[in-house]
Backbone as CSV, one residue per row, in Angstrom:
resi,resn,N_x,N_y,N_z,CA_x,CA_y,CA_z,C_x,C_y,C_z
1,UNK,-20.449,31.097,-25.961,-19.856,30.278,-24.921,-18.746,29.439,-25.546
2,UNK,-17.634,29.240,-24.813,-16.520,28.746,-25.419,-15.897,27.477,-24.124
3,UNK,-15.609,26.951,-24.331,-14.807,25.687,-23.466,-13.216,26.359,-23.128
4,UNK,-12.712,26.395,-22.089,-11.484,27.019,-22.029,-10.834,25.487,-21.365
5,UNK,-9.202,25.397,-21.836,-9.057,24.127,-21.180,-7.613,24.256,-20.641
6,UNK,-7.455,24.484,-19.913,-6.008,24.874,-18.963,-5.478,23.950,-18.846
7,UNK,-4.129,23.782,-18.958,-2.914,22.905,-18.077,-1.791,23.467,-17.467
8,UNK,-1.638,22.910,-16.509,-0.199,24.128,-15.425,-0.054,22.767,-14.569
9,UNK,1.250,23.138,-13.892,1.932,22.245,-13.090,1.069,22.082,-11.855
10,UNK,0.828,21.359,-10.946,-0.304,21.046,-10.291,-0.441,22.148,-8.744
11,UNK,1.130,22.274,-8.509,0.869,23.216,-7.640,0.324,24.417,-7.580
12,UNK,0.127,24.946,-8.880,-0.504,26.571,-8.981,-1.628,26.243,-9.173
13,UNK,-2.449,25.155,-8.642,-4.053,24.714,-8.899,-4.711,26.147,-7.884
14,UNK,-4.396,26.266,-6.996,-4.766,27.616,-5.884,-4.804,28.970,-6.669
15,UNK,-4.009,29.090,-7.528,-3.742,30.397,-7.945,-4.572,30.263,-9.192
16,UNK,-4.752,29.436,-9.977,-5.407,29.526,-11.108,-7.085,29.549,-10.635
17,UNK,-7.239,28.799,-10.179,-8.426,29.171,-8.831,-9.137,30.322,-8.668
18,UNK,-8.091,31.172,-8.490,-8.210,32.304,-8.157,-8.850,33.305,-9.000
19,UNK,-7.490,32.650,-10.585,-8.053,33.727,-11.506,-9.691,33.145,-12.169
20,UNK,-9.918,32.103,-12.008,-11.341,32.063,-12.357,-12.170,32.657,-11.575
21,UNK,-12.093,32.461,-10.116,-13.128,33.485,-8.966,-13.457,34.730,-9.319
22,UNK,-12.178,35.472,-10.151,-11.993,36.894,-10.490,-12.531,36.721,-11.631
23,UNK,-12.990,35.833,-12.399,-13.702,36.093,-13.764,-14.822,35.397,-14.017
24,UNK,-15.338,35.489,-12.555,-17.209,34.979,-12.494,-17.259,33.605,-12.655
25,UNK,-16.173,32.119,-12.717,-16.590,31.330,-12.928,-16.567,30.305,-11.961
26,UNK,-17.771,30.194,-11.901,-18.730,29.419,-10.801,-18.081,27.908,-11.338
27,UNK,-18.399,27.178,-12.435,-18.532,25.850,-12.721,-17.156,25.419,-13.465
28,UNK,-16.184,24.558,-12.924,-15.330,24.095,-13.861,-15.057,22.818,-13.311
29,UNK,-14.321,21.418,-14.140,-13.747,20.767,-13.626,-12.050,20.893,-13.970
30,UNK,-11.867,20.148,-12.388,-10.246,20.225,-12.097,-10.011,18.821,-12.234
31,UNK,-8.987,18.435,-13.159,-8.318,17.029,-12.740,-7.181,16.651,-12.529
32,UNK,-7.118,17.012,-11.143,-5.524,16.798,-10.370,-4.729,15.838,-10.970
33,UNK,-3.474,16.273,-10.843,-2.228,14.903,-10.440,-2.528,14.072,-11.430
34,UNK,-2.397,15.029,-13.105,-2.644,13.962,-14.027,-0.822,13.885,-14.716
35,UNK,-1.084,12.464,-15.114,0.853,13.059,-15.942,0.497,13.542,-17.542
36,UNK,1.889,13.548,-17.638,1.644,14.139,-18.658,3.283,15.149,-18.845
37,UNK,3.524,15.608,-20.205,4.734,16.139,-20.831,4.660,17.512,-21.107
38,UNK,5.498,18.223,-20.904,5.599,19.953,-21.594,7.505,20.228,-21.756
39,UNK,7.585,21.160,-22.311,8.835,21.398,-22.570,9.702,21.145,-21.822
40,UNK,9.582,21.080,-20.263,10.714,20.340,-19.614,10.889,18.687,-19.325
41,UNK,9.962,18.317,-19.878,10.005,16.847,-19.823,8.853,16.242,-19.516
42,UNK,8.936,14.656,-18.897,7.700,14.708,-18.486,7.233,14.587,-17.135
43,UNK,6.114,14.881,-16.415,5.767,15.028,-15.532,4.490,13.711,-14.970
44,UNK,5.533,12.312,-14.019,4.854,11.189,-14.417,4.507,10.945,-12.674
45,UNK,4.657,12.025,-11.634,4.741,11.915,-10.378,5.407,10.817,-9.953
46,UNK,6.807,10.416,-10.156,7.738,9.548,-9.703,9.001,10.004,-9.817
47,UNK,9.837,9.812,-8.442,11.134,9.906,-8.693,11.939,10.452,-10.183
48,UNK,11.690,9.258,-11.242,11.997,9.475,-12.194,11.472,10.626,-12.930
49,UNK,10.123,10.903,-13.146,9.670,11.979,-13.457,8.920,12.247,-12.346
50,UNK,9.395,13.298,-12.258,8.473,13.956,-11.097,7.731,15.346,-11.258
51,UNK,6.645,15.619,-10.172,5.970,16.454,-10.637,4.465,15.841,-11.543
52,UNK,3.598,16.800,-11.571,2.629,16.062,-12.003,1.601,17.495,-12.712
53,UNK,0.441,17.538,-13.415,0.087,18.176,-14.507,-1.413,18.293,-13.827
54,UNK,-1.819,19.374,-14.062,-3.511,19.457,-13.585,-3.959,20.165,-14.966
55,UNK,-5.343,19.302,-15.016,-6.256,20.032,-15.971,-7.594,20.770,-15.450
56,UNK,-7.590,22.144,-15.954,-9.351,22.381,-15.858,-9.651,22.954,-16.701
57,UNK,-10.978,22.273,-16.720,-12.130,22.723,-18.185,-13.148,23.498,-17.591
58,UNK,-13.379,24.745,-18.038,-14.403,25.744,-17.919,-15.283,26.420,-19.177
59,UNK,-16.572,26.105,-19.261,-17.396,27.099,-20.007,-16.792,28.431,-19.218
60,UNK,-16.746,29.194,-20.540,-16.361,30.647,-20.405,-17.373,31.477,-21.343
61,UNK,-17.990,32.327,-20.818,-18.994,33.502,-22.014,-18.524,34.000,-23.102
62,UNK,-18.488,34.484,-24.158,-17.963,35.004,-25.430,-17.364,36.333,-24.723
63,UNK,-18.184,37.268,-24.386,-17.475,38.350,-23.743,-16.460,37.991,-22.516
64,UNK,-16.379,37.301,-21.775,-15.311,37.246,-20.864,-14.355,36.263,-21.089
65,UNK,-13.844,36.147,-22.332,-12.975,35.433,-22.671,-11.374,35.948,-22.958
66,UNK,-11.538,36.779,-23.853,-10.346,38.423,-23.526,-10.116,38.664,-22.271
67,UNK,-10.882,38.741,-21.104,-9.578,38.896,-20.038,-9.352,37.706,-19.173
68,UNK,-10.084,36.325,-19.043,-9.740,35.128,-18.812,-8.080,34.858,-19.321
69,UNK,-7.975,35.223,-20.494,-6.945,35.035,-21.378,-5.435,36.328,-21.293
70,UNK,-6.313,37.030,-20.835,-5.104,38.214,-20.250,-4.853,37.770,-18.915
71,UNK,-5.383,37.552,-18.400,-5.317,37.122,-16.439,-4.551,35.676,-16.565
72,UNK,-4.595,34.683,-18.147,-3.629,33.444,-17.341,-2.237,34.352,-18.142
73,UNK,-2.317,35.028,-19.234,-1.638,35.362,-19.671,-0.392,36.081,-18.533
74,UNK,-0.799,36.832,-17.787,-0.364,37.540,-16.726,0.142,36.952,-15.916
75,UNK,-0.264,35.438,-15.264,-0.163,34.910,-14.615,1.085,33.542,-15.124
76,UNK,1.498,33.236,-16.224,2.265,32.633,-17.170,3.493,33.671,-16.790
77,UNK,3.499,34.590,-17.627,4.691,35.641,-17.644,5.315,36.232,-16.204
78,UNK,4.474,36.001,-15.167,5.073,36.139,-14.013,5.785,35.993,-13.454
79,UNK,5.848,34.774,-13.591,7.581,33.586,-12.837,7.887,33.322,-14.169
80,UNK,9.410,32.116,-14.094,9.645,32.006,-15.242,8.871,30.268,-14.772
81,UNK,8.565,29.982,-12.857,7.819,28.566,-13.073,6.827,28.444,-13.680
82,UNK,6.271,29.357,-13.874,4.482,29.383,-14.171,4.497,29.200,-15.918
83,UNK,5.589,28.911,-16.867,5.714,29.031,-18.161,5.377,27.752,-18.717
84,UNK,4.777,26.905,-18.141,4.182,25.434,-18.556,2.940,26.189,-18.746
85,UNK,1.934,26.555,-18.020,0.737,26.910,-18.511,0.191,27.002,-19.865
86,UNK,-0.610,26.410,-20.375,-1.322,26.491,-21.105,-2.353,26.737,-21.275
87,UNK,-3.165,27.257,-22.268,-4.513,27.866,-22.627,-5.339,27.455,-23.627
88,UNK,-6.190,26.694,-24.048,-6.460,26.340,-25.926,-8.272,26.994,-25.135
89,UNK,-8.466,27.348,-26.323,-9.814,28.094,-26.642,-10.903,26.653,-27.696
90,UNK,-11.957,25.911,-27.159,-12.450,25.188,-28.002,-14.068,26.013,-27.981
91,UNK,-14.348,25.796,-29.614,-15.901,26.108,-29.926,-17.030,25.164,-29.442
92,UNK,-17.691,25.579,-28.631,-19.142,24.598,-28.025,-20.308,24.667,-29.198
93,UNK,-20.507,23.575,-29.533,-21.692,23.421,-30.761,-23.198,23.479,-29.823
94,UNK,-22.932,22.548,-28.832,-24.322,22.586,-28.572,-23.965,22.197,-26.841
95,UNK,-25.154,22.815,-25.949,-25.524,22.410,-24.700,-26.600,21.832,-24.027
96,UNK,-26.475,21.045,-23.395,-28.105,20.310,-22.503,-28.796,21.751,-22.069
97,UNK,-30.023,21.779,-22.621,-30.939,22.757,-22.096,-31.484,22.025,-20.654
């Protein structure tokens, strides 16, 4: 089991959505309309910066992690908007039984 931890611009929260539905995952948290910076600047939901950053964190299985990772991958390379996305892979030591 691995922690998967996404960031994308807040509007493709629907579509990323999606690709978890398609890869069995029941449990994640989303945290909307956070700010935050990526290569085009930063994203502080104001005039000045505008736009705003969503995070979600999902346990992901060891085996379904390869195509979690092809499916945002896919989903990144699509538009050239969708190229903020991010992906980091963290190791889970331990879980509440």
């Amino acid at each position: 089991m691995k922690l998967l931890h996404i960031t994308f611009h807040f509007e493709y929260a629907d579509e990323i959505e999606k690709i978890l539905d398609k890869n069995e995952i029941e449990n994640f948290v989303r945290y909307s309309m956070c700010e935050g910076r990526d290569r085009d600047g930063k994203h502080y939901g104001t005039q000045v910066y505008p736009g705003s950053t969503t995070v979600v964190q999902a346990q992901v299985p060891d085996e379904g992690m390869a195509q979690m990772l092809q499916d945002l991958k896919a989903f990144r390379d699509k538009k050239m908007a969708h190229r903020h996305l991010e992906a980091v892979v963290l190791p889970i030591e331990k879980l509440l039984d």
